[in-house]
N, C-alpha and C positions, 0 to 999 in steps of 0.2 A: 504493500500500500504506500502513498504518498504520504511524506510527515514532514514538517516544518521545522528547519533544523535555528535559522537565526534570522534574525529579524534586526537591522539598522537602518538610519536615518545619517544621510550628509551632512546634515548641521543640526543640535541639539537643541537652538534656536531658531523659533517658525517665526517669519516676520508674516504682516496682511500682506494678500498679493503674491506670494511667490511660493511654487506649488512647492509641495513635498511628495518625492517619488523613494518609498523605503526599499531596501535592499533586501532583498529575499530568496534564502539559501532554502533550496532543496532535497532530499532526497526519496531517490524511486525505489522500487523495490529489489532493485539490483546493485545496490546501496551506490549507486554512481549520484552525484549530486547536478544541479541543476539551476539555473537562477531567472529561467524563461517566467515569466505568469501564463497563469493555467487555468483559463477563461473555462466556465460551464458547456461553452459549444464546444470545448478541445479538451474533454479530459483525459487523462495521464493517469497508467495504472488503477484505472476506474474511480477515478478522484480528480475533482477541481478543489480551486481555492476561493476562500470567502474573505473579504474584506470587511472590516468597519471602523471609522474613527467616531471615535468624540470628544467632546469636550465637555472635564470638569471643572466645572463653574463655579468660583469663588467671590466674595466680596472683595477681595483685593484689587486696587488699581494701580497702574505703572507709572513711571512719567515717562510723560512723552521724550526727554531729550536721553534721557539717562534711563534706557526702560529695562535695566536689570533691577533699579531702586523702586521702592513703592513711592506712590504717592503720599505728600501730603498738606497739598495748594492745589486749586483748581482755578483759571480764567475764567472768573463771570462773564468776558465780555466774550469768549467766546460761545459760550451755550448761549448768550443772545443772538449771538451772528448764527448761530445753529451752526456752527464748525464741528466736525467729528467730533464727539467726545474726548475719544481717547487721544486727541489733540490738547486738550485745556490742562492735561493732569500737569505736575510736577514735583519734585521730591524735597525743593526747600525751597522757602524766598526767594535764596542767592540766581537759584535755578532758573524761577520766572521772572525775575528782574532781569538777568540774561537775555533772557527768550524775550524779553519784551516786543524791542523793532520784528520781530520775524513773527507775533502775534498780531501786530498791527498788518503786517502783508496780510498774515490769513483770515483775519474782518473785512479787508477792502474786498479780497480775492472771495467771501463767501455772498459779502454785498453785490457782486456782478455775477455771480453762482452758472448764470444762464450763459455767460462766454464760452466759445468751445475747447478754452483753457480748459475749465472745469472739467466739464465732460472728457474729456483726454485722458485725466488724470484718472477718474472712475473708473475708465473701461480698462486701462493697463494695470491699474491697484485692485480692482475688483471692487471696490467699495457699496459693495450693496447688501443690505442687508437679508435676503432668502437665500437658502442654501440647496445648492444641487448642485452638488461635488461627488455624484456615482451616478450609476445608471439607474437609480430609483431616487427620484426628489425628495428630503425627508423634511420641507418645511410645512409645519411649524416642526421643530425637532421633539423627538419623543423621548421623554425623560424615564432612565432605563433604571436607576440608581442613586438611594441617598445615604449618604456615609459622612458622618462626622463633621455637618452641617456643609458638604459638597453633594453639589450634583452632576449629574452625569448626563450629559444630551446625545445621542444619537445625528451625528451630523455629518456624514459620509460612507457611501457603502461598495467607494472603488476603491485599488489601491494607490490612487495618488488625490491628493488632497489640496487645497488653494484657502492658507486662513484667509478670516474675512474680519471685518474691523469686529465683529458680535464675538470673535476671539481672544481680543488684544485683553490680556493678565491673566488669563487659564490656559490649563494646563490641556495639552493636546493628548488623546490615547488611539495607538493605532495597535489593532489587532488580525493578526491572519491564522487562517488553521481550513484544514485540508478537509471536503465534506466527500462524503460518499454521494456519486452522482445516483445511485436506485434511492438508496433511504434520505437523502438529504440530510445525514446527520456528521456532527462533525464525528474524524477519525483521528486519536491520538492527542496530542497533546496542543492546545492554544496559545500563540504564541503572541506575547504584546510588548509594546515597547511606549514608553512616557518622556514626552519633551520636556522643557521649559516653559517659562511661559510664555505665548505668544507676545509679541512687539509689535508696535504700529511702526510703515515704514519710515523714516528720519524721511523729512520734506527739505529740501535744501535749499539755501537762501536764491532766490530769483537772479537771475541776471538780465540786466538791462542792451534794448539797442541805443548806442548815443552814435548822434548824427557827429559828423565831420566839418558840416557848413557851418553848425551854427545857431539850426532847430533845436530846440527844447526835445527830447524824445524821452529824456528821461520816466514817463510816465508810460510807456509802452515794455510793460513787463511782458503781453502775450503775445511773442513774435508771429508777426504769419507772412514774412517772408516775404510782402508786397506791399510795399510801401505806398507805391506806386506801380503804372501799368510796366514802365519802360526800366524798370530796377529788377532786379534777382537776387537772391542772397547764397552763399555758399560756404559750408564748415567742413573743416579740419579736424580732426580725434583719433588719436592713437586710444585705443579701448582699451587696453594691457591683455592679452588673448589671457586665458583659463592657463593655461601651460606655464606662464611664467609669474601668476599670481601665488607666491606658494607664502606659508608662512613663516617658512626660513628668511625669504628676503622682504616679509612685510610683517613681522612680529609685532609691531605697534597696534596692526590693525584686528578688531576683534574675528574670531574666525567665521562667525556670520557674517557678517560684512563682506570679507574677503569669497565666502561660495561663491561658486558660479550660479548657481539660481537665486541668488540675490542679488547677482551683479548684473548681472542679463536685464530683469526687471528694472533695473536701478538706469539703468545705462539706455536702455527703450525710453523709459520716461522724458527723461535729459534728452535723448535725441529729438524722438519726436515733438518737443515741450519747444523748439526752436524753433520747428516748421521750416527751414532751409531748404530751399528747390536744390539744391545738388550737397551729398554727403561724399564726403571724402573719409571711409575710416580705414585706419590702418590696425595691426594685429586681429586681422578676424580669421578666427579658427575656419578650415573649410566645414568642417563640420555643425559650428556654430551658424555659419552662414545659409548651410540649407536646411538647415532644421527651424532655425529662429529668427534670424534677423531679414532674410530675404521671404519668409512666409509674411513676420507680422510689419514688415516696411510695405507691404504690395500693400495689406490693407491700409495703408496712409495713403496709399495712390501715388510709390514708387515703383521706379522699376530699376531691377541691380544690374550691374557687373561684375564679375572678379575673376580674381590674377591671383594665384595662390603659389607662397616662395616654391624652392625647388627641393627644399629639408624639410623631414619631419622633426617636431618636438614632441615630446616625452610630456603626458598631462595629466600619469598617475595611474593612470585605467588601460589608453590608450593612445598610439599614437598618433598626429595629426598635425594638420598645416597648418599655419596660419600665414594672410596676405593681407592684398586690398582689396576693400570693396567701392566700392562706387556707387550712389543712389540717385536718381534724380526725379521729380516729377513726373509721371507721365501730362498732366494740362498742361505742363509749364516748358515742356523738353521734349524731342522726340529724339530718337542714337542715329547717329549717323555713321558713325563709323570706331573703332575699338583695335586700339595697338598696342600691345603686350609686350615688354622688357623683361629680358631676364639678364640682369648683368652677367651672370654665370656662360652663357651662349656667346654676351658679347664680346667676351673676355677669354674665348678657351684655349689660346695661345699662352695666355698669362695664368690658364686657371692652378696646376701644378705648381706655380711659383709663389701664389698668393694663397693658395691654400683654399677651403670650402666656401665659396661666396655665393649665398643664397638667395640676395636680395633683387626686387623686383620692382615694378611702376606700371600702370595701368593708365593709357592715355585714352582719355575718351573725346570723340568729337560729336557736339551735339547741337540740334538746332533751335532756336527758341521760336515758343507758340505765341508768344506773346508780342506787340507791338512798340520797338521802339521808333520813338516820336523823333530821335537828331539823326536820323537813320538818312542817307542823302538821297536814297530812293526807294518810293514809298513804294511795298511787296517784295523789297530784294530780301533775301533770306538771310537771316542772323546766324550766324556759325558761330561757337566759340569750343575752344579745345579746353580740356579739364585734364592734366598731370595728377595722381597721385601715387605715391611712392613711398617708401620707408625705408633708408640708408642704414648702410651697416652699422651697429651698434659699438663694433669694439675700439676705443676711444687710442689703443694701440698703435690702429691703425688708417692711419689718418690720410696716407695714399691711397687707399679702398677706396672711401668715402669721396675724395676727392675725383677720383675718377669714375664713380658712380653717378657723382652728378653731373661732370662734364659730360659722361656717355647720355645721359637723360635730354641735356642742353643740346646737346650737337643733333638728338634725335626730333628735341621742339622747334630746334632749326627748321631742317628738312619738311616739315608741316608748315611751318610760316611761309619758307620759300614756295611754296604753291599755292597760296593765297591769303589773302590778307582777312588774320582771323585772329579775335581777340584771345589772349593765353591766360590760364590761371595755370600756377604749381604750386600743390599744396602738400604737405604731407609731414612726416617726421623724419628731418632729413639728421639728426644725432651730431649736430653741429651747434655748437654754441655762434653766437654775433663777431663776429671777426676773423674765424679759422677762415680758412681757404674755401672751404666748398661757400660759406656762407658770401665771402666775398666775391664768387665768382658767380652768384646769384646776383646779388643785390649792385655790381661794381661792372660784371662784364668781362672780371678781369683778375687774375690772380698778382699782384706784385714779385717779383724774381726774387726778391730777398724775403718774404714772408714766412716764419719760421716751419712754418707747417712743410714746407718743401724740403727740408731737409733730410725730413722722412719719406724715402721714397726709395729703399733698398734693391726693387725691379728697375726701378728706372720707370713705371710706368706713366707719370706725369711730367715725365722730360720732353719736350724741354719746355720750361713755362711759356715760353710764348706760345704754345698754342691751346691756352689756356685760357681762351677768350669765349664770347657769343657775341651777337647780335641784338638779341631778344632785350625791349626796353623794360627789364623787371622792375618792379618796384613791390616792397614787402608792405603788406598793408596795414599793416597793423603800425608801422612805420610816422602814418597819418595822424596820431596821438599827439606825438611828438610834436608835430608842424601847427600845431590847431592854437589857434587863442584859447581865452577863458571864457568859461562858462559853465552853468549848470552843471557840476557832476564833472568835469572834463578836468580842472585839478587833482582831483582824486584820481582818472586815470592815468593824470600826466606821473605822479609819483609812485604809480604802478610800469615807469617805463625809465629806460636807461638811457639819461640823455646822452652818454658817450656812443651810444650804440643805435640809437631810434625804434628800441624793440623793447616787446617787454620785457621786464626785470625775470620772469619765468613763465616759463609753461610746463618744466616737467618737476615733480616736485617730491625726493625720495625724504627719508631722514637722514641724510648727509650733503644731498646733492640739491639744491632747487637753481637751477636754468634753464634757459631758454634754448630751444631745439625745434619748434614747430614754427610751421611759416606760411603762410595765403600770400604768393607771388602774383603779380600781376601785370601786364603789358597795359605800361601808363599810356603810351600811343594812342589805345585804343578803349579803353576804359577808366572809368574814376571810380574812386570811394563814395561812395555816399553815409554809409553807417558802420560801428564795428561792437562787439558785443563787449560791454562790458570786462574789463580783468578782477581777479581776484586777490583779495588779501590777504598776503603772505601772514601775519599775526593770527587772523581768524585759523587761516588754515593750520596753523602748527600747534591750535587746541587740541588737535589730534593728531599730533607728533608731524605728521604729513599725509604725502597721499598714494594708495587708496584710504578711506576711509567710508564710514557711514553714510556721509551726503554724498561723499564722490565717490564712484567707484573704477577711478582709473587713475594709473600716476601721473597722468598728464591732462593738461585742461581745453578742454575745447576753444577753437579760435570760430570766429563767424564773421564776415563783412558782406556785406550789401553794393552793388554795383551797378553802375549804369553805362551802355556801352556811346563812347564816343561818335563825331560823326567819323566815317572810315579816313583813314589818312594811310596812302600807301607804304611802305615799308622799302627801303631799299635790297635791294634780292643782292644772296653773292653766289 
């Protein structure tokens, strides 16, 4: 007969919103084990398996910021605003005087309730309160059990589970055991396992678009991308793939937090909370990519591309890729065309000499649906090409990188040289503001004395003069820098490095916090109009750094807003 030998759970911590799927070891009658689920239509050695979770229900409540602490303050003003409950709780004073500014967001944010902000957020959190989490709906839930002032509800009868905010400070019980498909009776022994208490998921403080011109935008916390008809917007994000989140190199961060079904959830939110017509992410697992992000991006009404490196990494279970992806609107964009880099190919004369180079770039050329107005003839088609890429990482090796980019560059050449089309390069190129790759972006041109060249044991960025482009880049984020004052805009300017015109960072470990990510752009042909808000290094190293609870990636999303100039030809060589 079938018997249920062990029964685990990935994280012993259920946040709302992010499923739990338990681990479930089997054995047959032939004492070989197994860990398939064993559905009633397919049973095995004349036995299926039964699922049920519930939830026992306590008076106890969490806080929201700190939700291993109970509560013991609540936000009046928010049970006015009718904010999720399990939003108002807190564990001291100190706590909700903290929290205060980011209470204020969520009254303004519950007072507009009906933006499609809101709704965004429910449908990716789940925030609703009936339950049907199995193939038989159990709401209202049926109370199975009361023990020493706990009860017991009946609130799932598959074996994967999604808390909902009616969970946040009880404790979750999942139970499986192996039924006889004639008698329906269980066989052998029940096997259960008990979490934590559930947690509501940490809301992370908003980010703003701030205009470049001039405009006030400050007050447009729910991007949607369209400012206007003749603008588009477009982000940059290295995700950190599952593979290299481990908690050897992020011990600070709690190990909920760090799961990968917490980070998935967490990281969906934050993307689509931006609404940006073209995503540029880099470390996307391939496996993540067709399972998760290229199913629940289509329902936003994207459509993907990807380029996945030439190496597997090691993710614990199993192994897998991770590249780029590329998203973009379908109203907003239609694909015209997709050209795939693999340094490794471009390079296999030198590949023996440099050793394993896996790194790749995903060039997409796409046309826009939408109308622009400084366009010099009206119906001629909008082209623009989108680079993204993620450079070698090993800081060793700084001729890799450098000729990763040049090979990228000389290949956005070759595209410009057939016609005159606005360029974006965004990605994680593992250069900080002034090494060489970064100057042969943003300058054109590598300097012959620039120390980075001296590292160059192949020879393969000999000799620097041909260490040039054409291509009129300009980093956009860059535009912080150059802006008066206004609204909100010294606060970004001291989030940027005037020696350098970039932000102070983007990637942000516990040792390391700078700047490596970059939205390129051909000034020629297009201008800045907006750029998303930077963040506060002080805030952020509340929680040593990043990943962390609000964020879950070591590096920080870029986003600017564009509008394409009138055409100005480009000199061809």
């Amino acid at each position: 007969m079938l018997s249920v030998v062990r029964v685990h759970l990935p994280s012993d911590i259920p946040i709302v919103g992010c499923e739990l799927t338990p681990y479930v070891v089997l054995k047959r009658s032939d004492n070989s084990t197994i860990t398939d689920d064993v559905p009633e239509s397919a049973p095995i050695d004349r036995c299926y398996l039964r699922h049920k979770w519930y939830r026992i229900q306590s008076d106890k409540k969490v806080c929201s910021v700190h939700p291993l602490e109970l509560a013991t303050f609540q936000c009046l003003g928010c049970l006015k605003a009718k904010v999720p409950t399990s939003k108002s709780y807190h564990c001291s004073s100190r706590c909700f005087s903290d929290a205060w500014q980011h209470h204020r967001v969520l009254h303004d944010r519950a007072a507009n309730a009906i933006n499609e902000n809101g709704a965004e957020e429910e449908e990716i959190y789940g925030q609703n309160t009936s339950m049907n989490n199995g193939s038989t709906s159990v709401y209202p839930a049926a109370i199975v059990e009361r023990t020493s002032g706990e009860i017991s509800f009946e609130i799932g009868r598959s074996k994967k589970y999604t808390p909902t905010l009616d969970d946040v400070g009880h404790v979750l019980k999942f139970e499986c055991a192996a039924v006889d498909a004639e008698t329906k009776l269980p066989v052998g022994q029940v096997k259960a396992i008990l979490t934590s208490r559930v947690i509501p998921a940490p809301t992370p403080t908003p980010r703003h678009l701030l205009s470049v011109n001039g405009v006030d935008m400050m007050g447009r916390s729910d991007l949607d991308g369209r400012t206007s008809s003749g603008t588009f917007t477009v982000l940059s994000y290295n995700i950190l793939a599952e593979g290299s989140a481990t908690s050897e190199s992020y011990s600070y961060c709690p190990s909920w937090a760090l799961s990968w079904p917490y980070r998935r959830q967490n990281l969906m939110r934050e993307i689509v909370g931006y609404r940006a017509d073209i995503l540029c992410l880099q470390e996307v697992q391939s496996d993540h990519f067709e399972e998760f992000f290229a199913p629940e991006l289509d329902k936003h009404g994207y459509q993907a591309l990807y380029k996945k490196k030439t190496t597997e990494v090691y993710n614990g279970i199993a192994h897998a890729i991770d590249g780029c992806a590329t998203f973009f609107r379908r109203d907003r964009f239609s694909h015209v065309k997709k050209y795939e880099v693999e340094f490794n190919k471009a390079a296999q004369s030198l590949t023996d000499a440099m050793g394993p180079n896996d790194n790749i770039a995903l060039i997409a050329v796409l046309e826009a649906k939408f109308s622009n107005h400084v366009a010099d003839t009206p119906g001629k088609r909008q082209l623009l090409c989108v680079a993204n890429t993620h450079v070698n990482v090993n800081q060793d090796l700084k001729d890799v990188k450098l000729w990763q980019v040049h090979t990228l560059l000389k290949g956005l050449e070759k595209i410009a040289n057939s016609a005159d089309i606005p360029m974006l390069v965004c990605g994680d190129f593992n250069s900080i503001p002034g090494s060489a790759p970064h100057s042969l972006l943003a300058l054109g041109k590598v300097d012959h004395m620039h120390p980075d060249l001296s590292i160059d044991p192949f020879g393969i960025v000999r000799p620097p003069s041909k260490l040039t482009h054409q291509l009129p880049l300009v980093s956009a984020y860059s535009s912080f820098a150059r802006m008066g004052r206004g609204l909100g805009l010294e606060q970004q300017q001291m989030r940027m490095d005037p020696s350098t015109n970039e932000p102070l960072f983007t990637y942000c470990s516990r040792d390391f916090f700078c700047t490596v990510d970059y939205i390129f752009y051909t000034a020629d042909s297009l201008t800045v109009e907006s750029l998303l808000e930077l963040l506060d290094e002080e805030n952020l190293r509340k929680d040593t750094a990043l990943p962390s609870p609000e964020w879950s990636s070591d590096h920080i999303a870029l986003l600017a807003e564009f509008r394409c100039k009138s055409s100005v030809s480009r000199p061809r060589r």
